[in-house]
C-alpha positions as CSV (number, residue, x, y, z in Angstrom):
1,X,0.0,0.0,0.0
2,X,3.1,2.3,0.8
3,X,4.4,1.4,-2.6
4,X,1.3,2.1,-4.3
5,X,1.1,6.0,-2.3
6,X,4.8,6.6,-3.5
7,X,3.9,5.8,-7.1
8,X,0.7,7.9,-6.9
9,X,2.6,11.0,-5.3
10,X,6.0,10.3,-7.9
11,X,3.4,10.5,-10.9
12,X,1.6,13.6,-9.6
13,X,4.9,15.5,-8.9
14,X,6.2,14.7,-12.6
15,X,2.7,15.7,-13.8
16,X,2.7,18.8,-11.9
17,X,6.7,19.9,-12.8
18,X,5.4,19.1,-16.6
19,X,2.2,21.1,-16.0
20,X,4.0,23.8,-14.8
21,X,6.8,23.9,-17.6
22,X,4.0,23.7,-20.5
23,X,1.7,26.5,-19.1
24,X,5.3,28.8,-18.5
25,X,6.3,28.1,-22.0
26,X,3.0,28.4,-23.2
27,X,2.4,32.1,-21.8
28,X,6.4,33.6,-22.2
29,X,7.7,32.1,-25.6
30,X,4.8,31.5,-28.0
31,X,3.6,34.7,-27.6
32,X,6.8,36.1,-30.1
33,X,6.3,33.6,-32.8
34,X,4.1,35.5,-34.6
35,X,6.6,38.8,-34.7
36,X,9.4,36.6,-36.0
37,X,8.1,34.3,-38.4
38,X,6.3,37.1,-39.8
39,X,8.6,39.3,-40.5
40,X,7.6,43.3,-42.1
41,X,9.6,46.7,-42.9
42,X,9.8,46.7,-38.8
43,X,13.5,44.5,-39.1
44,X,14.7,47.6,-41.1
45,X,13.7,50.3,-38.7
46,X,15.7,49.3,-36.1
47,X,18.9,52.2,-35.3
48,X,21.1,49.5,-35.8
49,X,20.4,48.3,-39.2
50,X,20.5,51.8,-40.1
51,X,23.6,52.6,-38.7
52,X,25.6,49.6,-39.6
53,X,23.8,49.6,-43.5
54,X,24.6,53.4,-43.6
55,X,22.3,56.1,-44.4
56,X,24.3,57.6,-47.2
57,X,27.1,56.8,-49.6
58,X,29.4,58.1,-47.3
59,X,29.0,56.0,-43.7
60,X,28.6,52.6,-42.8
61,X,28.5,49.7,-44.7
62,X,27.8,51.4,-48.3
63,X,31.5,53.5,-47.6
64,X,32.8,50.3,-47.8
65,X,31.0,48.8,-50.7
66,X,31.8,52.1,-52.7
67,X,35.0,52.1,-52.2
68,X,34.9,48.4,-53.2
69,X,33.4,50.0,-56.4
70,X,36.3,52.1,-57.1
71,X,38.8,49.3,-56.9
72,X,36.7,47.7,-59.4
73,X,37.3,50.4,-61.5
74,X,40.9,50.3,-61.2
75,X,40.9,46.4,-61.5
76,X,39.1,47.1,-65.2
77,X,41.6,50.1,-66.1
78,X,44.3,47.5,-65.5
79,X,43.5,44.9,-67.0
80,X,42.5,47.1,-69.9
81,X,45.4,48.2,-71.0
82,X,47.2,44.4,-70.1
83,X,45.0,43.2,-73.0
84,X,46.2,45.5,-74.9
85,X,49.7,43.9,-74.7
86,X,48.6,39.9,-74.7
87,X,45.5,40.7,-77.6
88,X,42.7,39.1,-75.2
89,X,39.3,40.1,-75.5
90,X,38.0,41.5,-72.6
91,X,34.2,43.3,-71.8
92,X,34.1,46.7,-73.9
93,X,34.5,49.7,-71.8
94,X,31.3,51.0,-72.2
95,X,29.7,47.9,-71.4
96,X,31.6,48.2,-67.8
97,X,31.0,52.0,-67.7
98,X,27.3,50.9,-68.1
99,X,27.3,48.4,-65.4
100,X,29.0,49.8,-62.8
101,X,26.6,53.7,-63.3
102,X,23.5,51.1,-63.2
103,X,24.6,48.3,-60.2
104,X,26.3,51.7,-58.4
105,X,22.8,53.2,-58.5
106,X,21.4,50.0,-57.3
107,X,24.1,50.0,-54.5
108,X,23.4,53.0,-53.0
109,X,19.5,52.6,-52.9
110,X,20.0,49.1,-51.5
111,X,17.9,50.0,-48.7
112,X,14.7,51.5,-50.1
113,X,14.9,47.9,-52.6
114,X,15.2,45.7,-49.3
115,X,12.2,48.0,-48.1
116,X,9.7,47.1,-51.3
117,X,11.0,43.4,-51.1
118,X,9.7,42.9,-47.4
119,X,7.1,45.1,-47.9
120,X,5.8,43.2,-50.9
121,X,6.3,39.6,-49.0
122,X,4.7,41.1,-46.1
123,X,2.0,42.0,-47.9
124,X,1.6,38.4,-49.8
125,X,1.7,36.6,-46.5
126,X,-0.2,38.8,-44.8
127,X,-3.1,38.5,-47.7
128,X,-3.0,34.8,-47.3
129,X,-3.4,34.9,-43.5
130,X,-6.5,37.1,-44.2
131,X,-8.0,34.9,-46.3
132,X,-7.9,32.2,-43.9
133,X,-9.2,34.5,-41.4
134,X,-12.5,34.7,-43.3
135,X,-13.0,31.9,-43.8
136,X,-12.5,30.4,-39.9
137,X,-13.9,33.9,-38.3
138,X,-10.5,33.4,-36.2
139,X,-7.0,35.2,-36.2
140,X,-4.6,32.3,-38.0
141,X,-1.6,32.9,-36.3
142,X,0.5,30.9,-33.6
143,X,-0.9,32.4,-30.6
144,X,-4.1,31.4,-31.8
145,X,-3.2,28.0,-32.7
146,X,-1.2,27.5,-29.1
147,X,-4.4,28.7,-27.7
148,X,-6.5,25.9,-29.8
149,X,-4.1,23.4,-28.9
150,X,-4.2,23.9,-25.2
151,X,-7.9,24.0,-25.3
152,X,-8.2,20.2,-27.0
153,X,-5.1,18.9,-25.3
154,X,-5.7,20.0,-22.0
155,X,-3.1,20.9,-19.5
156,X,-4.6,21.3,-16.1
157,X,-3.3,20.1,-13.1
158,X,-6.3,17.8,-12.3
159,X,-6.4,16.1,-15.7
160,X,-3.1,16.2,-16.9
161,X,-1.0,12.9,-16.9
162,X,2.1,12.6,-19.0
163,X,2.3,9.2,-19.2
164,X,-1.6,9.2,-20.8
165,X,-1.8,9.9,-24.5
166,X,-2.8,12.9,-24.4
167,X,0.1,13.7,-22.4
168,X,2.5,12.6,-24.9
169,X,0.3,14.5,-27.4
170,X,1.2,17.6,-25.1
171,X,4.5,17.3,-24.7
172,X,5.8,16.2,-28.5
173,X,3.6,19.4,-29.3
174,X,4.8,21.8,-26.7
175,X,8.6,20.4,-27.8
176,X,8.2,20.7,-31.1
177,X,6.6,24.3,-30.8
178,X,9.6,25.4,-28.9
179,X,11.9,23.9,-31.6
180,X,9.9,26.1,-33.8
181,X,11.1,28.9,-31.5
182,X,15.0,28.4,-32.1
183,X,14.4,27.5,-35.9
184,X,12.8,30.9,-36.7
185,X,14.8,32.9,-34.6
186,X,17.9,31.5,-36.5
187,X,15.5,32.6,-39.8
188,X,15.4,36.1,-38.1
189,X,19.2,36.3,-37.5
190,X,20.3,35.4,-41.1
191,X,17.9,37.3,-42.6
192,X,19.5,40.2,-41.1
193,X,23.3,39.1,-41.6
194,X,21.8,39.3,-45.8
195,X,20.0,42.2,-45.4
196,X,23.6,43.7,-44.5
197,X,25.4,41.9,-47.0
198,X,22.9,42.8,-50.1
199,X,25.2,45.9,-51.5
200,X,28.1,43.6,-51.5
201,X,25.4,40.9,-53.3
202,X,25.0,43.6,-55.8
203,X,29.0,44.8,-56.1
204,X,29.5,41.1,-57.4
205,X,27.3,41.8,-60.3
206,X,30.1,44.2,-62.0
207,X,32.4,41.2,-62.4
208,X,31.2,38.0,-64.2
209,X,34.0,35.9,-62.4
210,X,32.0,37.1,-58.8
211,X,27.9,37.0,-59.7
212,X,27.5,33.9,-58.6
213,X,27.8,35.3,-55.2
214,X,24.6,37.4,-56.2
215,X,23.0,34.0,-57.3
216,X,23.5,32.6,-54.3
217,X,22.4,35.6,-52.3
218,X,19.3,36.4,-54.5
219,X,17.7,32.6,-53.7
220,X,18.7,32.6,-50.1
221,X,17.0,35.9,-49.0
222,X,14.2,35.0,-51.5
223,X,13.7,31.7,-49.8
224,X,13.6,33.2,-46.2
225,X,11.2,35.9,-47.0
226,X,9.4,33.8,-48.9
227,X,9.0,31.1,-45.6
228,X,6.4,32.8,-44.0
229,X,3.8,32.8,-47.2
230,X,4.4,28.8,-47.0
231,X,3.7,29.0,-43.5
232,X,0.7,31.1,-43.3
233,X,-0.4,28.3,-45.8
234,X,0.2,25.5,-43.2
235,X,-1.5,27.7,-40.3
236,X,-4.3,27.9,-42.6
237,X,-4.4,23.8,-43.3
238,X,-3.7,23.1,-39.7
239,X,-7.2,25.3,-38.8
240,X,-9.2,23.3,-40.9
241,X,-8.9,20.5,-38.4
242,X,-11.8,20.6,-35.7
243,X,-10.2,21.3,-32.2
244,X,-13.6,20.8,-30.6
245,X,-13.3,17.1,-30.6
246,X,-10.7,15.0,-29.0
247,X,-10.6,12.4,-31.0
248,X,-7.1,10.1,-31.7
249,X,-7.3,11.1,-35.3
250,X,-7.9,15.6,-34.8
251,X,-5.0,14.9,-32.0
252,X,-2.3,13.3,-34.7
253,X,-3.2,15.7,-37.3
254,X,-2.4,18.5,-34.8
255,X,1.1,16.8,-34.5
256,X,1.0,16.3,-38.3
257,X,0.5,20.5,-39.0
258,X,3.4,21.0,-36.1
259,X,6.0,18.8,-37.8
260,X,5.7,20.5,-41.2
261,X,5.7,23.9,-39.5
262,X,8.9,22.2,-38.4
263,X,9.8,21.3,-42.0
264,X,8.5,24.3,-43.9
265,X,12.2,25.6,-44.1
266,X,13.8,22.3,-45.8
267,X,10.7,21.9,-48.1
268,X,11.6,26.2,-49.2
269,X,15.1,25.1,-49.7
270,X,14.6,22.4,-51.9
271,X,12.1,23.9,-53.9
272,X,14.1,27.4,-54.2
273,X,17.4,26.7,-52.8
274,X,19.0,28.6,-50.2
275,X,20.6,27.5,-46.5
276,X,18.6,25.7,-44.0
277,X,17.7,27.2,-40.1
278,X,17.0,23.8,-39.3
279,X,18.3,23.5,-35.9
280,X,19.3,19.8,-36.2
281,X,21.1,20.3,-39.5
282,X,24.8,22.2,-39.8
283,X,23.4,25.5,-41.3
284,X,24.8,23.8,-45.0
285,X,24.4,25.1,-48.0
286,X,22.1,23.2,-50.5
287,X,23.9,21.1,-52.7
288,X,24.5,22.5,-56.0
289,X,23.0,25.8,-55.3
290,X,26.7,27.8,-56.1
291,X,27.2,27.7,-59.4
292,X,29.2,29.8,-61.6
């Protein structure tokens, strides 16, 4: 009988440490998801971003770039008067005159492109998520879907039992969800070391030996931003189930729409290319995705 009121009060105390966990992740993490994953012209207003990008040609990060510009200049006066010498053909002068008044233009109004690129995939994911809204009568976002969750799979104290299948329901979710956390806030990271790095993306476009750098760039930051479209898409699918029934099936379908939240990153790499946030993977590049 003393065994069996050890085992009772041993389950109870995991339950409750468990219980507890879930509701503090629940209330402090989740809460953010939606400001990361869905990312607007906000990540470019920080003082930060603006001082390290530079506001003009002449600070910051486009100082550097244009001075960049002007060894490229040099490195083309060189080399054309070495051809000269050894009869190679070489790009025509006013062909690189051309390039580098066009890509130099581009350069220095770097940040007011970034701005209509967010802006316009923003916009795209933001229309999706609105039609889903009308259609449910709900807000489809992941506070609202955590909220859903806890309300099918529920997480009080007097009901909660980890070892019951809805306890492992819970906890794979709540687990996942927090992966979810770590993977998008990598997203956010890199999508700020490119947003820094786009007027050096464009510099590489002067010289054909270096615009593979700009191919590589272009489908990275394209496949980041893009993300959150494929993921308002998922949120969408994910609210068709019926989180009013507790049912084995509703329960495993939750887990279903969680683990390709998980996978929405690897499924935008293969399709577009780019580097995956993936926290169980090594950051890698996709295979074949540098090419010159």
């Amino acid at each position: 009988m003393e065994s069996m009121n050890l085992t009772d009060v041993i389950i109870k105390t995991i339950n409750s440490i468990f219980q507890t966990l879930f509701s503090s992740i629940d209330n402090s993490i989740y809460s953010f998801l939606d400001d990361i994953v869905f990312i607007n012209t906000d990540i470019l207003n920080e003082s930060f971003i603006q001082k390290i990008f530079g506001t003009s040609s002449g600070n910051g990060l486009l100082l550097i770039v244009n001075s960049l510009l002007v060894g490229f200049l040099i490195y083309y006066g060189i080399k054309l008067l070495y051809s000269h010498y050894i009869g190679i053909q070489i790009e025509r002068p006013y062909q690189f005159v051309f390039k580098v008044i066009i890509f130099g233009i581009c350069i220095n109004s770097s940040f007011f492109i970034l701005e209509q690129l967010i802006n316009i995939n923003s916009f795209i994911s933001s229309a999706i998520r609105e039609l889903g809204e009308n259609i449910f009568n709900c807000n489809i976002s992941f506070s609202e879907l955590v909220n859903k969750l806890n309300d099918s799979i529920s997480t009080e104290n007097s009901t909660f039992n980890i070892f019951s299948f809805d306890g492992i329901i819970k906890t794979f979710a709540s687990i996942s969800l927090l992966n979810l956390v770590f993977s998008y806030s990598l997203r956010y990271i890199m999508l700020k070391v490119f947003i820094l790095i786009t007027p050096f993306a464009i510099l590489t476009l002067i010289n054909n030996s270096t615009s593979w750098f700009f191919k590589m760039y272009l489908r990275t930051i394209i496949s980041l931003l893009l993300l959150q479209s494929l993921v308002s898409i998922i949120l969408i699918v994910i609210f068709t189930f019926n989180f009013d029934t507790t049912d084995v099936f509703s329960q495993l379908m939750y887990i279903g729409g969680i683990y390709a939240l998980i996978r929405a990153n690897s499924y935008m790499k293969e399709l577009i290319g780019g580097i995956s946030t993936d926290i169980s993977n090594n950051f890698s590049f996709s295979k074949g995705l540098i090419t010159k």
